[in-house]
C-alpha angles and dihedrals in degrees: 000000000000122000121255087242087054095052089041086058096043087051092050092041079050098052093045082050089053086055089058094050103045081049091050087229141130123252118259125189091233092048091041086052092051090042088047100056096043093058097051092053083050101053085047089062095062094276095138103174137066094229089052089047092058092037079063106044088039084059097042102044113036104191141336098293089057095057087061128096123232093189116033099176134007093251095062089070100052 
């Protein structure tokens, strides 16, 4: 039997892969890191399913270029 954190983890994998798909792109390790995040932050915030989840990654981060920082510290910018 899996662990509820397991399955939590699968559903949220699920739901990053679902990005890629719906953006027709590969994964990348610096995309996957960005999309992650975000969806633990989002399942934080109440998102328990996979497909709300990529609804709402889908929604957030329109397309590769948006999942990239500009800034990546403060001290880029000065």
């Amino acid at each position: 039997m899996q662990r509820r954190d397991d399955l939590n983890l699968k559903m949220m994998s699920n739901a990053v892969r679902a990005w890629y798909v719906y953006y027709e792109e590969s994964p990348d390790q610096r995309t996957s890191t960005v999309l992650s995040s975000a969806a633990v932050d989002l399942y934080r915030k109440g998102h328990r399913t996979a497909e709300n989840i990529a609804a709402m990654l889908i929604g957030t981060y329109v397309g590769l270029y948006s999942t990239r920082v500009n800034a990546p510290t403060s001290r880029a910018i000065h």
